[in-house]
C-alpha positions as CSV (number, residue, x, y, z in Angstrom):
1,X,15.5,-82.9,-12.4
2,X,18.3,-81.0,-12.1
3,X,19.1,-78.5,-14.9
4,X,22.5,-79.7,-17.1
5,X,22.4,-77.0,-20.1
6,X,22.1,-73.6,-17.9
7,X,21.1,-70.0,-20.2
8,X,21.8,-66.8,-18.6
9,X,19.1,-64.0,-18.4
10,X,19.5,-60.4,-18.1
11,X,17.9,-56.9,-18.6
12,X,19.3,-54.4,-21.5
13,X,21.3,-52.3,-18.6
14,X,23.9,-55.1,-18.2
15,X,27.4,-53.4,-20.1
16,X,27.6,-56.3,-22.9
17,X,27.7,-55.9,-26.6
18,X,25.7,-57.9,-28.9
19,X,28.7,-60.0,-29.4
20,X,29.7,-60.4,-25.6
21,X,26.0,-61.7,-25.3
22,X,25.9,-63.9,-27.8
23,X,29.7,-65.6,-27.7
24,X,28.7,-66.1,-23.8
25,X,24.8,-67.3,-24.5
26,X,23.3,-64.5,-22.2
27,X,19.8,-63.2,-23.2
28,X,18.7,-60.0,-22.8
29,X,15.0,-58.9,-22.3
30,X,15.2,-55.0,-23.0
31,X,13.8,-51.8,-20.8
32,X,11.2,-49.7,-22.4
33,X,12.2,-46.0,-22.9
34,X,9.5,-42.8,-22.6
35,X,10.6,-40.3,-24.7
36,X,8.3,-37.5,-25.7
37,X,7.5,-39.0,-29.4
38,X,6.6,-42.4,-28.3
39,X,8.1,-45.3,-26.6
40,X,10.9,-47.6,-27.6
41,X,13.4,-50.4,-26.8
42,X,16.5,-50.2,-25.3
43,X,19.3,-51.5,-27.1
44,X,16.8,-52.4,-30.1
45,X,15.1,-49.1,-31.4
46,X,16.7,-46.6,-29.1
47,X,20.5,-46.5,-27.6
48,X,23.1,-44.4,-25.7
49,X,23.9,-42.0,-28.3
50,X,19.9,-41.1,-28.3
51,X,19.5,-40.6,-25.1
52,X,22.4,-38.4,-25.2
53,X,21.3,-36.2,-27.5
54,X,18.0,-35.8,-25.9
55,X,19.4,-34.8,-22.9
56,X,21.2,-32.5,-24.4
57,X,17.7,-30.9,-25.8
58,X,16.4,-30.6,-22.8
59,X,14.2,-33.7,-22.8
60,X,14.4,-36.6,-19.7
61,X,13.3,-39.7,-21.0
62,X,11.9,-42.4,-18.5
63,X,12.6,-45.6,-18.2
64,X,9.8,-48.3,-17.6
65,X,10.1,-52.3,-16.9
66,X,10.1,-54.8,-19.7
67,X,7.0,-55.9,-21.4
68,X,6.2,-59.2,-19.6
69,X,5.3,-60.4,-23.5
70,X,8.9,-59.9,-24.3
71,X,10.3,-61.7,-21.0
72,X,7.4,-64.5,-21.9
73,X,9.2,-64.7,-25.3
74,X,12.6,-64.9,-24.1
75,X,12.2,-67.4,-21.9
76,X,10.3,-70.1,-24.6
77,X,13.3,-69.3,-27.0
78,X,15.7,-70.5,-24.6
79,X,13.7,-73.6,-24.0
80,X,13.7,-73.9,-27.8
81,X,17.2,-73.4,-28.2
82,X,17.8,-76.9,-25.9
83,X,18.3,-75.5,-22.2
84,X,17.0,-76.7,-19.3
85,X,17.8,-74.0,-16.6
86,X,18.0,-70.1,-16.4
87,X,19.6,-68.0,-13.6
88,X,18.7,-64.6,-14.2
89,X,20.9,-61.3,-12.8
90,X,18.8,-58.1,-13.1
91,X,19.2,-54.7,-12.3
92,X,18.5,-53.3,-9.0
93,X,15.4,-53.1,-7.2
94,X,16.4,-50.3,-5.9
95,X,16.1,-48.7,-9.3
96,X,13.8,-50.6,-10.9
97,X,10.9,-52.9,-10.5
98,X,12.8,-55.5,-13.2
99,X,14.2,-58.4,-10.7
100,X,10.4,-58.8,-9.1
101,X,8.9,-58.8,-12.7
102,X,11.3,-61.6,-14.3
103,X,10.8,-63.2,-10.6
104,X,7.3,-63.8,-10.6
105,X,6.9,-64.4,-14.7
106,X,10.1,-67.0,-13.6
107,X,7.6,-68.9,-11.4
108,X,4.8,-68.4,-13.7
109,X,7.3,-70.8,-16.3
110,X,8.4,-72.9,-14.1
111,X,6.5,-75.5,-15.5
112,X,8.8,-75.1,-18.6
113,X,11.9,-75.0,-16.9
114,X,13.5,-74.0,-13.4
115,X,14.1,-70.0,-13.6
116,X,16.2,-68.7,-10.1
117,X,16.0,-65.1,-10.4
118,X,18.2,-62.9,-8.5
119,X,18.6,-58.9,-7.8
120,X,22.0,-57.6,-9.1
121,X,21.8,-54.8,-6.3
122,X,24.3,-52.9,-9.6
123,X,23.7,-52.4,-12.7
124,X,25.2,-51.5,-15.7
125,X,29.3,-52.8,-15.4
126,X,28.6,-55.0,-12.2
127,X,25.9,-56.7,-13.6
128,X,27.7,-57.2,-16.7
129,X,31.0,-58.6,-15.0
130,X,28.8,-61.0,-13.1
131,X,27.1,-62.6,-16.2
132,X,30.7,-63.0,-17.6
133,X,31.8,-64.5,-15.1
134,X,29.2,-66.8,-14.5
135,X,29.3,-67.7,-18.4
136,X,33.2,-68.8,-17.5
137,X,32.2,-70.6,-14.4
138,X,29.5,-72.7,-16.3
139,X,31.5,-73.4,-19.2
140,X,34.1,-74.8,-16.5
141,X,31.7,-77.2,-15.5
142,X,30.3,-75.6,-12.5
143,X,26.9,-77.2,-11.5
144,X,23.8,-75.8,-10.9
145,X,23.4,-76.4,-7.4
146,X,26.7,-74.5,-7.0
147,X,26.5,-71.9,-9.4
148,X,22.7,-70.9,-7.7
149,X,23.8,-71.5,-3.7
150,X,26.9,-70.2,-3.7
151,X,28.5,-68.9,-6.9
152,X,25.8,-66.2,-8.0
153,X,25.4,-64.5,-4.2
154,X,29.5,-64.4,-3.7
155,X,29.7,-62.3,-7.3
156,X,26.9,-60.1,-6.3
157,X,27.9,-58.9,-2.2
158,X,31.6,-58.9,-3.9
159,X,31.3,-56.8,-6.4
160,X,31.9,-52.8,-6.3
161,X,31.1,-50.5,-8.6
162,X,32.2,-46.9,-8.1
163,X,31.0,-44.0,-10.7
164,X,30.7,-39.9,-11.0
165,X,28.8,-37.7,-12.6
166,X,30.0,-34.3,-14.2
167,X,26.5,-32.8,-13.4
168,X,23.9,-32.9,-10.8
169,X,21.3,-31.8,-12.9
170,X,19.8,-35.6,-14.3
171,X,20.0,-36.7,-10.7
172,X,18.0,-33.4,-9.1
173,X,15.4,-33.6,-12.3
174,X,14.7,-37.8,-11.5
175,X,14.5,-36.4,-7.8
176,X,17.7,-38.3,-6.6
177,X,19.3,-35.4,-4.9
178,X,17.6,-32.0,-3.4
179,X,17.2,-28.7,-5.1
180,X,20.2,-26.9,-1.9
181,X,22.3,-30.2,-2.3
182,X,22.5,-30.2,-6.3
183,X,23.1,-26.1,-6.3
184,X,25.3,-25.9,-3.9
185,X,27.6,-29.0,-5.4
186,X,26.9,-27.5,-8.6
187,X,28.5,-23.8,-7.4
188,X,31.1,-25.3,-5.7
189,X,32.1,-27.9,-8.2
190,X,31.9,-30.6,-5.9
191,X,31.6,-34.3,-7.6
192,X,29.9,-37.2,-5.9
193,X,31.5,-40.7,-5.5
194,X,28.5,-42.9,-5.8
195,X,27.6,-46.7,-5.2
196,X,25.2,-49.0,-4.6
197,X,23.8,-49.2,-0.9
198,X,23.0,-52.5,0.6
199,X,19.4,-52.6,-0.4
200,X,20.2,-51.6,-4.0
201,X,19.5,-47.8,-4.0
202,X,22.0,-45.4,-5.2
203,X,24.1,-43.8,-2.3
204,X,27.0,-41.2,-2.2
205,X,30.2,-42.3,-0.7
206,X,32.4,-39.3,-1.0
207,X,32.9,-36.2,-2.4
208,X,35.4,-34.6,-4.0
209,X,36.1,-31.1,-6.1
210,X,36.9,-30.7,-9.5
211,X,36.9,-32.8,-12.3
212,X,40.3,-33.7,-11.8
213,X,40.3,-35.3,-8.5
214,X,37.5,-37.8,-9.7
215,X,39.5,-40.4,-11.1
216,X,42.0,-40.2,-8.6
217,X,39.3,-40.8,-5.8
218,X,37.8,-43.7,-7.7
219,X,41.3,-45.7,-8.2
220,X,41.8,-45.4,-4.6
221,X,38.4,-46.7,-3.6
222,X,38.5,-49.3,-6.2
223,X,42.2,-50.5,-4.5
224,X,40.6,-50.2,-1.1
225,X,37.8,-52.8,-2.4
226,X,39.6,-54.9,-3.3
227,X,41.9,-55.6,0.3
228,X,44.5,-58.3,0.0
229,X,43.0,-60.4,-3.0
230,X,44.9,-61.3,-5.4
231,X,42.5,-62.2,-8.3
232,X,39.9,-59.9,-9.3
233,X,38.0,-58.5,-12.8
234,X,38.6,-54.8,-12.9
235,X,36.4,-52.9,-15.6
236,X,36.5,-49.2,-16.7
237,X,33.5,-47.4,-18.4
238,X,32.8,-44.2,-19.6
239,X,29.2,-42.5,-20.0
240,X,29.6,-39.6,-22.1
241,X,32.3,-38.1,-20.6
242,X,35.3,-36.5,-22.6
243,X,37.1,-39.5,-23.7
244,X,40.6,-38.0,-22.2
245,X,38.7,-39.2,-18.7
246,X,38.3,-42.8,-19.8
247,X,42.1,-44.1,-18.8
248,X,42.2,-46.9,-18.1
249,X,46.0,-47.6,-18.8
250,X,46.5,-45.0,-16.0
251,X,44.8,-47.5,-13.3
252,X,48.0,-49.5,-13.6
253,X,50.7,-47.7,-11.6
254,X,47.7,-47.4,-8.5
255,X,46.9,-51.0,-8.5
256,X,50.4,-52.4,-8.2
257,X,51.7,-55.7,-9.0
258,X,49.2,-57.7,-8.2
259,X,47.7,-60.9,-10.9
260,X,44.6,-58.8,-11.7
261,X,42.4,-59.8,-14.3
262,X,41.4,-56.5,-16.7
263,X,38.4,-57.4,-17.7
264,X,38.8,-55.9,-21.2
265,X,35.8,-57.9,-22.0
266,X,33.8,-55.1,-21.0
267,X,33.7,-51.5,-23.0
268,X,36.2,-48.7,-21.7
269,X,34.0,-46.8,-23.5
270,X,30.1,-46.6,-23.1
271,X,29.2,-46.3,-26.8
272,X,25.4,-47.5,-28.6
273,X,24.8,-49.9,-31.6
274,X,27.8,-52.3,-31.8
275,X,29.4,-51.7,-28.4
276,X,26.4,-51.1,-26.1
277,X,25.9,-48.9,-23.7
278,X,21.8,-49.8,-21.6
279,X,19.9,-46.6,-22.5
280,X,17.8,-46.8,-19.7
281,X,20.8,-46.2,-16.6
282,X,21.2,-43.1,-18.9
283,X,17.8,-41.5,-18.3
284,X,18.4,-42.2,-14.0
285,X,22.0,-40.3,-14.1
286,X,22.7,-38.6,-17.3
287,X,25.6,-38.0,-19.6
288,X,29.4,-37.0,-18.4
289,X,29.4,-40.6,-16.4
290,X,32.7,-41.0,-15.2
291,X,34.7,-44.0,-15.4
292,X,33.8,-46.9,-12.7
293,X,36.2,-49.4,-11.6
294,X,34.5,-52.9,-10.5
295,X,35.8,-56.7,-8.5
296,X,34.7,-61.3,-9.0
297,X,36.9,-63.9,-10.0
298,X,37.5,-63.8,-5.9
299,X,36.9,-59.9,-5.8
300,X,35.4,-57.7,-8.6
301,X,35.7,-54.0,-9.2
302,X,33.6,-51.7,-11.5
303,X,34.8,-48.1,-12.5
């Protein structure tokens, strides 16, 4: 039987506030955080601003896959609450061992209902965008057959997220980067462009020095993303950083003319408790995350 009422699953280090989630009827299993007192959820017991300040003490809490329990859970309460069909966009593989938890649990359920899992390759703002937009497509009548075949792979190989970091010290400690690459970037000043690679690991794509090239750098890889479309959701984050680097009005003037679609939807501002910001992405790269710009309507760009 083909599924009519579709839910939307995702992990807690999708960018959506409580009230994005709900209005757009996306569950959210949550990552468990290490910490040195105990362990806690993401986005329920533990958030952003926590993370931060533990950094800040010198502590680097770990991040560890959902309890299967709590994806178990999830996944009755949306049979409860009257659907018949999940697609489920998790964070990458290539951080985490999420997607091929929720995968096999998915075919554990199927009995329930038909569960098509698939790996975000992103995380945090591109993951986010993609739920949102699939949460538009569905309530535009898009059918499943679509939405699963076609729809949910054409959001996830075109979107493009794009972020900094202001230190090299979270990614050397969670063994990311060398000992010679993060001293010498850290002497020299020198800021990494990073992405996602192909198979979902983190890469760099450019480098740059000083904090005020960054943003610069980002807004022209961003425009270069997105080529000659002429519809794309654009989001802009911040992780910590000084909020004078979160600007998003200043994308404007690089992007042109052209019908773009600001997904405002999404924070311009990483912040915890009402407008989220996943705990666990903070514990792989740290605080002073600069913006990202992301692409899908066509094309989607995450900053």
């Amino acid at each position: 039987m083909i599924p009519q009422k579709i839910a939307l699953l995702t992990d807690s280090c999708a960018d959506l506030s409580p009230r994005l989630a709900e209005e757009n009827h996306i569950y959210r299993v949550p990552l468990r955080i290490l910490c040195a007192d105990g362990e806690y959820s993401d986005g329920v017991d533990i958030f952003g601003r926590d993370i931060y300040a533990r950094l800040r003490a010198g502590e680097l809490p770990q991040t560890s896959l959902p309890s299967g329990e709590d994806i178990e859970k999830t996944l009755r309460q949306i049979v409860m609450d009257g659907y018949d069909g999940v697609i489920a966009v998790m964070l990458s593989s290539g951080l985490s061992g999420t997607y091929n938890l929720v995968r096999l649990i998915g075919e554990e359920c199927r009995g329930m209902l038909p569960v098509r899992v698939y790996d975000s390759l992103s995380g945090s703002l591109g993951m986010g965008m993609t739920l949102l937009q699939l949460a538009e497509d569905i309530r535009g009548g898009m059918e499943w057959e679509e939405l699963t075949e076609r729809r949910v792979p054409q959001l996830i190989a075109g979107s493009h997220p794009f972020f900094s970091v202001d230190t090299l010290e979270y990614l050397l400690k969670g063994g990311r980067i060398g000992k010679v690459t993060a001293t010498a970037g850290t002497l020299l000043q020198i800021k990494p462009i990073i992405t996602f690679a192909p198979d979902g690991q983190l890469q760099s794509v450019a480098k740059v020095r000083g904090r005020s090239q960054v943003m610069d750098k980002l807004v022209s890889m961003a425009v270069k993303a997105c080529g000659e479309h002429k519809r794309y959701n654009l989001a802009v984050a911040n992780g910590g950083a000084p909020a004078a680097d979160d600007r998003p009005a200043g994308l404007r003037p690089h992007l042109g003319g052209r019908d773009r679609r600001h997904a405002e939807r999404l924070h311009r501002r990483r912040r915890a408790g009402g407008r989220r910001a996943g705990a666990g992405l903070k514990t792989k790269r740290g605080a002073g995350r600069r913006p990202v710009l992301s692409a899908p309507s066509a094309q989607r760009i995450a900053l």
